[in-house]
Biopython code that builds the backbone (N, CA, C, O; Angstrom):
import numpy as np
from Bio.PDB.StructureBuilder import StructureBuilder

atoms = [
    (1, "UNK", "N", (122.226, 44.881, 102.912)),
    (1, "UNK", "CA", (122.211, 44.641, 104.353)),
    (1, "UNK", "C", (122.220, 45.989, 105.068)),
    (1, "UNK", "O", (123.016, 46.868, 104.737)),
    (2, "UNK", "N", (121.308, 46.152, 106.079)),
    (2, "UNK", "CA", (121.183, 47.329, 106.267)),
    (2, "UNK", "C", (122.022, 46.773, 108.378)),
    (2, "UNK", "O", (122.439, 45.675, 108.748)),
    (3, "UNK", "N", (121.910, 48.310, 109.301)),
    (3, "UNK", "CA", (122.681, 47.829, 110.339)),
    (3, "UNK", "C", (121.256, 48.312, 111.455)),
    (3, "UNK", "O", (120.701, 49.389, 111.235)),
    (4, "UNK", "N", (120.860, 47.579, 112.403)),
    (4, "UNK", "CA", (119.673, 48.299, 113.398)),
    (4, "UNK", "C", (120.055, 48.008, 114.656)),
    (4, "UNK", "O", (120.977, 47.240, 114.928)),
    (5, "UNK", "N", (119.348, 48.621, 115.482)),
    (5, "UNK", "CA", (119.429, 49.171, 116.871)),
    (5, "UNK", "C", (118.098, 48.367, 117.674)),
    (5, "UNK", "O", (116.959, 48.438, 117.212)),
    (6, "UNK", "N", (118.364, 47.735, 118.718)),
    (6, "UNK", "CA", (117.304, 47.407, 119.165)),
    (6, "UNK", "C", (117.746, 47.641, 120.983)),
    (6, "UNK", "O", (118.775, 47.452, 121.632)),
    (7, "UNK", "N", (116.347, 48.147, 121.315)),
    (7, "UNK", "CA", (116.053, 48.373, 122.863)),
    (7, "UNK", "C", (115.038, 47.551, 123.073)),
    (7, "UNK", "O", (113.926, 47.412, 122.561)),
    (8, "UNK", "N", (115.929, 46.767, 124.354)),
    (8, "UNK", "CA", (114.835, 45.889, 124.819)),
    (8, "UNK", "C", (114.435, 45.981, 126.472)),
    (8, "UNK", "O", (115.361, 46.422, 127.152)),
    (9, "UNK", "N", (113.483, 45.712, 127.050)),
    (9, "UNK", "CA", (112.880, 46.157, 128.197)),
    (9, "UNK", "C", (112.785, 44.537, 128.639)),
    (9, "UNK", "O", (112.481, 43.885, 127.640)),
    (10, "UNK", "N", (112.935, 43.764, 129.714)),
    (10, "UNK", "CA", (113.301, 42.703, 130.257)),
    (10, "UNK", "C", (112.418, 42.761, 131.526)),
    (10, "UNK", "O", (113.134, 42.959, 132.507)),
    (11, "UNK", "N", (110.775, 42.628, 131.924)),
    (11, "UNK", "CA", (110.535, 42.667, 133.079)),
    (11, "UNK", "C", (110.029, 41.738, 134.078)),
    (11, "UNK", "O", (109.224, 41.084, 133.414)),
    (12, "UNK", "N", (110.007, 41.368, 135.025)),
    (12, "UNK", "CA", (109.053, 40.236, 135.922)),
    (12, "UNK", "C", (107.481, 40.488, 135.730)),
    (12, "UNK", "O", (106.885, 41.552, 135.898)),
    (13, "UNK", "N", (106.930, 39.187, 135.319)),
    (13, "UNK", "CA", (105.137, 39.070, 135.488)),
    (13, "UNK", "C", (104.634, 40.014, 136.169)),
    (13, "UNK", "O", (105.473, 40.448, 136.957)),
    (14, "UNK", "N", (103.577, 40.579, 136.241)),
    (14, "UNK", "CA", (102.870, 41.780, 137.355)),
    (14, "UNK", "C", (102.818, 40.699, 138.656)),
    (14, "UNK", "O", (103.021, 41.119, 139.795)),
    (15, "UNK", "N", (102.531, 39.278, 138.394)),
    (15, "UNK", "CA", (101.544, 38.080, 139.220)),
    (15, "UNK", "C", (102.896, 38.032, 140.011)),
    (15, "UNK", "O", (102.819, 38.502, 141.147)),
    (16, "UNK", "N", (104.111, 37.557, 139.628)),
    (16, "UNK", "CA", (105.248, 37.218, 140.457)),
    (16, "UNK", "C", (105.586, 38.485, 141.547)),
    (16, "UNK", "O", (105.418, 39.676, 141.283)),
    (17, "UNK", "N", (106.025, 38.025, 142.639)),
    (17, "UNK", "CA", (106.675, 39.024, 143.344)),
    (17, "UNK", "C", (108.203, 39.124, 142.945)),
    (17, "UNK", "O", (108.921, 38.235, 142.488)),
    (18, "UNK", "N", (108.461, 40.231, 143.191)),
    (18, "UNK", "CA", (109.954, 41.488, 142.711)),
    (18, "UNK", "C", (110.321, 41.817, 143.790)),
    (18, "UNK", "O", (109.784, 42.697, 144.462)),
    (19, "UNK", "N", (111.761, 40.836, 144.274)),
    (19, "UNK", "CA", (112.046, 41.389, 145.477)),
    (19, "UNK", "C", (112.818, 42.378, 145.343)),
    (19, "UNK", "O", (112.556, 43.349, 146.053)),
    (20, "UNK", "N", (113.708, 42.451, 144.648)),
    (20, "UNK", "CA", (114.413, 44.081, 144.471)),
    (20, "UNK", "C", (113.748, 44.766, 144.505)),
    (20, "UNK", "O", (113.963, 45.606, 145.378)),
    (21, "UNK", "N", (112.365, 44.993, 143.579)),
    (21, "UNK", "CA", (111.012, 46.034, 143.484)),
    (21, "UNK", "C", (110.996, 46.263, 144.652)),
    (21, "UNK", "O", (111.540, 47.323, 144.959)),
    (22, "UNK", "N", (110.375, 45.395, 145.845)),
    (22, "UNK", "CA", (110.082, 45.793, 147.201)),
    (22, "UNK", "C", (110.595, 46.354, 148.373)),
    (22, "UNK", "O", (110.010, 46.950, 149.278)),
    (23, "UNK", "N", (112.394, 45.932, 148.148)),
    (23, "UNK", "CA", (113.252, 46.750, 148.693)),
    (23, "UNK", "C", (113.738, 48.081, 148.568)),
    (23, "UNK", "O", (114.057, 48.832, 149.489)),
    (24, "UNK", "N", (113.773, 48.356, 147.067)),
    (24, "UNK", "CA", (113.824, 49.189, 146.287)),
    (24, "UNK", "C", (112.670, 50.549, 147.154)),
    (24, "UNK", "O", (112.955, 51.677, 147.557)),
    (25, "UNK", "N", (111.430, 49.826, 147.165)),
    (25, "UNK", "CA", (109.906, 50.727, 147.497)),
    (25, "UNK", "C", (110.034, 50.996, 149.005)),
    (25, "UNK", "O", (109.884, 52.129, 149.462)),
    (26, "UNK", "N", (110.342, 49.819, 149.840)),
    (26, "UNK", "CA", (110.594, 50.148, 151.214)),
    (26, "UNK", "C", (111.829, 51.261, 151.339)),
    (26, "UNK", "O", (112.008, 51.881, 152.388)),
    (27, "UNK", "N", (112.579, 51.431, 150.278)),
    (27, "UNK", "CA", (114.009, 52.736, 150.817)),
    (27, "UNK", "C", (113.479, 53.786, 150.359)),
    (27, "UNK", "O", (113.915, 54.844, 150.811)),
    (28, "UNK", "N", (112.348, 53.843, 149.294)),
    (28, "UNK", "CA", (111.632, 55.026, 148.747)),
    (28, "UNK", "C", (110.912, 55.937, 150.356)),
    (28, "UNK", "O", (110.892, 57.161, 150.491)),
    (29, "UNK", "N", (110.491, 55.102, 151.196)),
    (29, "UNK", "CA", (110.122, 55.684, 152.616)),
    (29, "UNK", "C", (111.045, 56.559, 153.184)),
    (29, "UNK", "O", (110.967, 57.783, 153.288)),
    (30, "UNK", "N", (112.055, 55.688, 153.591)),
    (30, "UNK", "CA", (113.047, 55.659, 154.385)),
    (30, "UNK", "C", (113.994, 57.209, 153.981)),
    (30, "UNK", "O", (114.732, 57.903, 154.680)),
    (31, "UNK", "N", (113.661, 57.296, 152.880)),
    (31, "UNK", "CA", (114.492, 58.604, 152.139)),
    (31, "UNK", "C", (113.603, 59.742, 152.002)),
    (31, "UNK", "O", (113.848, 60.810, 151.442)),
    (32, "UNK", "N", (112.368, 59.318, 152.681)),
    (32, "UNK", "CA", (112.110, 60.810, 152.497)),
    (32, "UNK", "C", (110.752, 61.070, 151.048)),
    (32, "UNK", "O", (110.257, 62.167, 150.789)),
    (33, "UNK", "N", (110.401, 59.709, 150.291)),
    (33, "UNK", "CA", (109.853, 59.981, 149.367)),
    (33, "UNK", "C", (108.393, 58.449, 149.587)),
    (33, "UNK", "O", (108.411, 57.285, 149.185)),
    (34, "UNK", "N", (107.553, 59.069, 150.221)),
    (34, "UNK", "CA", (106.744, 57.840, 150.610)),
    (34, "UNK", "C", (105.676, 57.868, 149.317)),
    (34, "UNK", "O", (104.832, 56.991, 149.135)),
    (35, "UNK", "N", (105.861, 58.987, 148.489)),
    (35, "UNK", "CA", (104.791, 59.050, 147.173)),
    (35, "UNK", "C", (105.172, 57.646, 146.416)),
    (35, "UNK", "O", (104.313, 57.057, 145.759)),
    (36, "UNK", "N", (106.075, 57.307, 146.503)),
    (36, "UNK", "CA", (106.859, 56.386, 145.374)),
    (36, "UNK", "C", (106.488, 55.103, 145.553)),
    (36, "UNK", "O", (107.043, 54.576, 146.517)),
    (37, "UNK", "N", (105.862, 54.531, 145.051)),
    (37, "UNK", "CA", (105.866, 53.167, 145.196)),
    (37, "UNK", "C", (105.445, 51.910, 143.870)),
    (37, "UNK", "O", (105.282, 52.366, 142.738)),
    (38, "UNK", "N", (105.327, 50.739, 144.030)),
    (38, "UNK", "CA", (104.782, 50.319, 143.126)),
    (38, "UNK", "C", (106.302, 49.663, 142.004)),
    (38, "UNK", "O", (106.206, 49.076, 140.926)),
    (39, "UNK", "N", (107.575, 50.041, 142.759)),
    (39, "UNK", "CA", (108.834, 49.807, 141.717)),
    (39, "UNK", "C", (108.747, 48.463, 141.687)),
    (39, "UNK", "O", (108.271, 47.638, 142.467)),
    (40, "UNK", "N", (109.543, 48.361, 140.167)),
    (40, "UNK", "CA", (109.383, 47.075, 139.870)),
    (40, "UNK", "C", (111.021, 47.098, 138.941)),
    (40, "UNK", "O", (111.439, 48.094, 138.349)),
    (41, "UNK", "N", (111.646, 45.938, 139.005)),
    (41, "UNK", "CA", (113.040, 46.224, 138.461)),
    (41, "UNK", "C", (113.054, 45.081, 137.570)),
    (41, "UNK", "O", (112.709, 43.982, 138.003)),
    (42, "UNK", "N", (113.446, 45.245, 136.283)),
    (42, "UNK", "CA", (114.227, 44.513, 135.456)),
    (42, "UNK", "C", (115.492, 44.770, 134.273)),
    (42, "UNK", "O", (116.631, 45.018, 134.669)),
    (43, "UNK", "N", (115.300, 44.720, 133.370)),
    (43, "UNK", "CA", (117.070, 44.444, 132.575)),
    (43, "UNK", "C", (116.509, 45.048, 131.210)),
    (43, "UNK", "O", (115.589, 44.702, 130.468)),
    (44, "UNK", "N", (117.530, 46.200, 131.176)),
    (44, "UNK", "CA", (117.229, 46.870, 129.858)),
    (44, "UNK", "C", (118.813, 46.706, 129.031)),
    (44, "UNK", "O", (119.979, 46.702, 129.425)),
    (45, "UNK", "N", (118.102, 46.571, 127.612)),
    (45, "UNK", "CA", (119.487, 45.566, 126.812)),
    (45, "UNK", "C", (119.623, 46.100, 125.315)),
    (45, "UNK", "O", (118.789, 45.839, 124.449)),
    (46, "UNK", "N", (120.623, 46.780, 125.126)),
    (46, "UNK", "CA", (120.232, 46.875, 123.850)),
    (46, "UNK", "C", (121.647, 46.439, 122.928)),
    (46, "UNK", "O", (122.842, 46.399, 123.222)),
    (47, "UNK", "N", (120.709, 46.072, 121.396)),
    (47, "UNK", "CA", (122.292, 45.529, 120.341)),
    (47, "UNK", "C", (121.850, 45.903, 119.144)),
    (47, "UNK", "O", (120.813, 46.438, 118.751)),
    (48, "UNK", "N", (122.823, 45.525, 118.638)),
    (48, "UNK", "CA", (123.234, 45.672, 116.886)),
    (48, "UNK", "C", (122.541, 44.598, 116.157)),
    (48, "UNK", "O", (122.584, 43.595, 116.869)),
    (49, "UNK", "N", (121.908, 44.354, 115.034)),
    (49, "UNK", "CA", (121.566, 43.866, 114.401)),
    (49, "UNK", "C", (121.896, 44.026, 112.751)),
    (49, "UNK", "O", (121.610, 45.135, 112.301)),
    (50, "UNK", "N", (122.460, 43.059, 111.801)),
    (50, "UNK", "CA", (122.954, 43.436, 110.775)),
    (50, "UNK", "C", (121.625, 42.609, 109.981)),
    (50, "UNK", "O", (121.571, 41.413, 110.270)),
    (51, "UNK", "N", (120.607, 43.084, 109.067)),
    (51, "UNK", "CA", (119.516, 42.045, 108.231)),
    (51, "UNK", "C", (118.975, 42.999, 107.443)),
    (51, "UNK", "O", (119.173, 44.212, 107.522)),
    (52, "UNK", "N", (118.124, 42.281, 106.502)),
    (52, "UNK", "CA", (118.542, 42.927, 104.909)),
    (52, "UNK", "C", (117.241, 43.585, 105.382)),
    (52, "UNK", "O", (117.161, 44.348, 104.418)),
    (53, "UNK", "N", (116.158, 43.886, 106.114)),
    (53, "UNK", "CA", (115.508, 44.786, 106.912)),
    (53, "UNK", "C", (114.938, 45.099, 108.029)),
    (53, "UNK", "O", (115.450, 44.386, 108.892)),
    (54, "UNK", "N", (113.990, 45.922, 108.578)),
    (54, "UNK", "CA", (113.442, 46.036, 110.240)),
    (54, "UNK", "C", (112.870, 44.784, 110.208)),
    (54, "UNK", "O", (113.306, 44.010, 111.061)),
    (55, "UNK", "N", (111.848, 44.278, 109.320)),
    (55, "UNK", "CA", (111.087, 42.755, 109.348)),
    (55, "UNK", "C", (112.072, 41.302, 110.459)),
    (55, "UNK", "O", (111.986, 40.610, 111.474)),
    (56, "UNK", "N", (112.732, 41.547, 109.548)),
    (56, "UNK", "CA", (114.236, 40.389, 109.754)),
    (56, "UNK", "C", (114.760, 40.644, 110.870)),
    (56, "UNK", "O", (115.138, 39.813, 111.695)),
    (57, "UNK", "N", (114.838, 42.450, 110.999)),
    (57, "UNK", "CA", (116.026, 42.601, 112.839)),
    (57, "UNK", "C", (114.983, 42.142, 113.448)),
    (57, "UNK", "O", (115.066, 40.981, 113.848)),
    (58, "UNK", "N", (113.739, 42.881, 113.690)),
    (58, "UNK", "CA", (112.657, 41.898, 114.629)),
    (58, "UNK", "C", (112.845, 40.604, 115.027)),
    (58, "UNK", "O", (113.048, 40.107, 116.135)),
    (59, "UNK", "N", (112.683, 39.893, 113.317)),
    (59, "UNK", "CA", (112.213, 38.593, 113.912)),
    (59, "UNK", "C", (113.522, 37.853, 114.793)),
    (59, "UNK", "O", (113.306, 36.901, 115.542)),
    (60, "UNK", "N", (114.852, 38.411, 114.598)),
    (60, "UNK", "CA", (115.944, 37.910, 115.086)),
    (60, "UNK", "C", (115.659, 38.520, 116.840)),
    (60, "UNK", "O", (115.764, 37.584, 117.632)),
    (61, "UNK", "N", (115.458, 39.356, 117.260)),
    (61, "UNK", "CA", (115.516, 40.006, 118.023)),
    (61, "UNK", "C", (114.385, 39.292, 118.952)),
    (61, "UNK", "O", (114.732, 39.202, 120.130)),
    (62, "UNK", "N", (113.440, 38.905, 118.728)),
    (62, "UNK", "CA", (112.407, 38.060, 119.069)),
    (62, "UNK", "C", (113.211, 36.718, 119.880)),
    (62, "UNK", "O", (113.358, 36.309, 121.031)),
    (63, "UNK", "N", (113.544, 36.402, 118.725)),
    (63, "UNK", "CA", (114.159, 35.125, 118.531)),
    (63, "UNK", "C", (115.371, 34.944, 119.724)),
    (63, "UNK", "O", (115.466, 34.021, 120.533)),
    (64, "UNK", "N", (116.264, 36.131, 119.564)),
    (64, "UNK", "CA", (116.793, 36.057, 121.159)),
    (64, "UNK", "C", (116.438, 36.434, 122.672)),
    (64, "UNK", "O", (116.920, 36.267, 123.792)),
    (65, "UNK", "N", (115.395, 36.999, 122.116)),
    (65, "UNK", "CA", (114.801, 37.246, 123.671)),
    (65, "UNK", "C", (113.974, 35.709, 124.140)),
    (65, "UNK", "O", (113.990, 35.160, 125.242)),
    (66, "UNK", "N", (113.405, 35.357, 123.106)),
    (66, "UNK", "CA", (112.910, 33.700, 123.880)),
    (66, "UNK", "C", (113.796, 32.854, 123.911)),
    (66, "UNK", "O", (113.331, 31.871, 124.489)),
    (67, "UNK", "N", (115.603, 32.549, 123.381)),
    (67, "UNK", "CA", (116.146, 31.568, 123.355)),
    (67, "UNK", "C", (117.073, 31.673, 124.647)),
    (67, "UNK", "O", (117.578, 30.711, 125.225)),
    (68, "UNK", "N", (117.221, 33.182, 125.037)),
    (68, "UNK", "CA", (118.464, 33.480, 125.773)),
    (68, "UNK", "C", (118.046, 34.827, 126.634)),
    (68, "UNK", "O", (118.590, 34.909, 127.735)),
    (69, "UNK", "N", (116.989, 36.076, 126.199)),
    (69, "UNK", "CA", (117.520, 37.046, 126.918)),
    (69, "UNK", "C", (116.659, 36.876, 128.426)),
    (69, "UNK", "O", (117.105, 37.056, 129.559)),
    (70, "UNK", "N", (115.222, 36.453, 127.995)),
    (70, "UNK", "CA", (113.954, 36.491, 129.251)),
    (70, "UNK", "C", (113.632, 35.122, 129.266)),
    (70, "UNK", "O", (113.520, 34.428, 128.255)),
    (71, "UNK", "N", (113.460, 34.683, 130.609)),
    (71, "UNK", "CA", (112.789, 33.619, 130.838)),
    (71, "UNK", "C", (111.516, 33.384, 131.068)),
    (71, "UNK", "O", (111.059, 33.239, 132.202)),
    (72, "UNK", "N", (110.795, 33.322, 129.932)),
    (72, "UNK", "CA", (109.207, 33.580, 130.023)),
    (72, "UNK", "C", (108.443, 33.628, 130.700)),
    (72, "UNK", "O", (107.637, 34.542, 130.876)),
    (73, "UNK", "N", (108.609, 31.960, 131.591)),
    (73, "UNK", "CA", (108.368, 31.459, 133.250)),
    (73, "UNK", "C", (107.995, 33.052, 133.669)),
    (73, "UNK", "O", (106.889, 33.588, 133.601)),
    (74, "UNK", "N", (109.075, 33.545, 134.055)),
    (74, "UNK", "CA", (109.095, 34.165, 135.443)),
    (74, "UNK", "C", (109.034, 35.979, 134.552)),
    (74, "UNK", "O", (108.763, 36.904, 135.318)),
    (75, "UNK", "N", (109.219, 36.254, 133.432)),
    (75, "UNK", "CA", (109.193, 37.254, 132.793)),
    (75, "UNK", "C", (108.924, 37.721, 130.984)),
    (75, "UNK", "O", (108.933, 37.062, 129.944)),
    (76, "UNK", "N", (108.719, 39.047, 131.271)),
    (76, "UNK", "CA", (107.698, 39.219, 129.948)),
    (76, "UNK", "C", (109.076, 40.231, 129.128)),
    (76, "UNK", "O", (109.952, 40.833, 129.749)),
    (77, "UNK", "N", (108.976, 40.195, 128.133)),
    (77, "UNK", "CA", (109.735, 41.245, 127.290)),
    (77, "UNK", "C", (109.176, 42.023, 126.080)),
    (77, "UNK", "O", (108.533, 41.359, 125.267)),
    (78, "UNK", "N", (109.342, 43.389, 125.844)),
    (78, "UNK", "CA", (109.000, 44.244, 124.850)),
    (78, "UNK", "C", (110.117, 45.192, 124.180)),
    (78, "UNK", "O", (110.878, 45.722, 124.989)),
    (79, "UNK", "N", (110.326, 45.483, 122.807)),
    (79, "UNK", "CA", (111.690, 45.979, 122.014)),
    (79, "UNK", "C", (110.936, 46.674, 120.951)),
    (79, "UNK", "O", (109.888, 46.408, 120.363)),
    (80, "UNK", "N", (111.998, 47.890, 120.864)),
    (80, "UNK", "CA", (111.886, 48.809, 119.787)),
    (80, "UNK", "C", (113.093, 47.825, 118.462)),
    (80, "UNK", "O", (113.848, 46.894, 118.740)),
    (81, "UNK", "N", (112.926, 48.308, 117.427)),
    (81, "UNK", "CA", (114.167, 48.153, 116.685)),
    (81, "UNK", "C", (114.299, 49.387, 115.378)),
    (81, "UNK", "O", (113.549, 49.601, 114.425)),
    (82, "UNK", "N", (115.556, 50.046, 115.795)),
    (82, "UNK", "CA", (115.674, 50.797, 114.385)),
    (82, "UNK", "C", (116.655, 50.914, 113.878)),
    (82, "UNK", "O", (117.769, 50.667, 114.340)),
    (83, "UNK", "N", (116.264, 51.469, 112.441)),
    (83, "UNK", "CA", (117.642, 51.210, 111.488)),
    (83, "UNK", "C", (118.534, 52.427, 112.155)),
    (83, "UNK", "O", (118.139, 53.512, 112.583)),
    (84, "UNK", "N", (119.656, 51.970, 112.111)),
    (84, "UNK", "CA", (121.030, 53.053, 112.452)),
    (84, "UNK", "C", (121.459, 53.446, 110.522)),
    (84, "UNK", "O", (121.586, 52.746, 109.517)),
    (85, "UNK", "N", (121.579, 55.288, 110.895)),
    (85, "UNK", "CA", (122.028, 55.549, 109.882)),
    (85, "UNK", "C", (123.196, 55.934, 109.449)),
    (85, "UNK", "O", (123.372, 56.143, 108.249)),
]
sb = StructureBuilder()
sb.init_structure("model")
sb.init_model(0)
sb.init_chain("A")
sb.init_seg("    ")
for serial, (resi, resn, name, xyz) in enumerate(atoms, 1):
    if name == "N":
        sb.init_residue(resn, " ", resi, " ")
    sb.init_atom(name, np.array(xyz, "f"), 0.0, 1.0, " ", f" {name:<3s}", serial, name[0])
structure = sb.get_structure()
């Protein structure tokens, strides 16, 4: 049994609107930085995984991002996973 690391990136559809994103972009003005735009906000997550390899942390890691971490509906998710040494 080996022990891995996974980073996961949690974001809203491009198609859906992001209202934090937009508030977020409207204070990017307001401060002084009107280059900035285009923000988009979601949920970065990362855990431990204990499986006898990277194959296995994946597929677990998968497996919780569609049961529990992203709600597909409304958002997309992408993850690294590596072994901790």
């Amino acid at each position: 049994m080996s022990t891995f690391k996974a980073e996961i990136d949690v974001m809203p559809l491009e198609a859906l609107l992001d209202p934090q994103g937009k508030a977020v972009t409207g204070s990017m003005k307001n401060l002084g930085l009107p280059e900035i735009g285009g923000v988009r906000i979601g949920k970065h997550i990362t855990l431990q995984i204990d499986a006898k390899d990277k194959k296995s942390a994946e597929g677990k890691v998968d497996e919780a991002c569609k049961k529990l971490l992203c709600n597909e509906i409304m958002e997309f998710y992408r993850f690294t996973v590596t072994e901790v040494k």
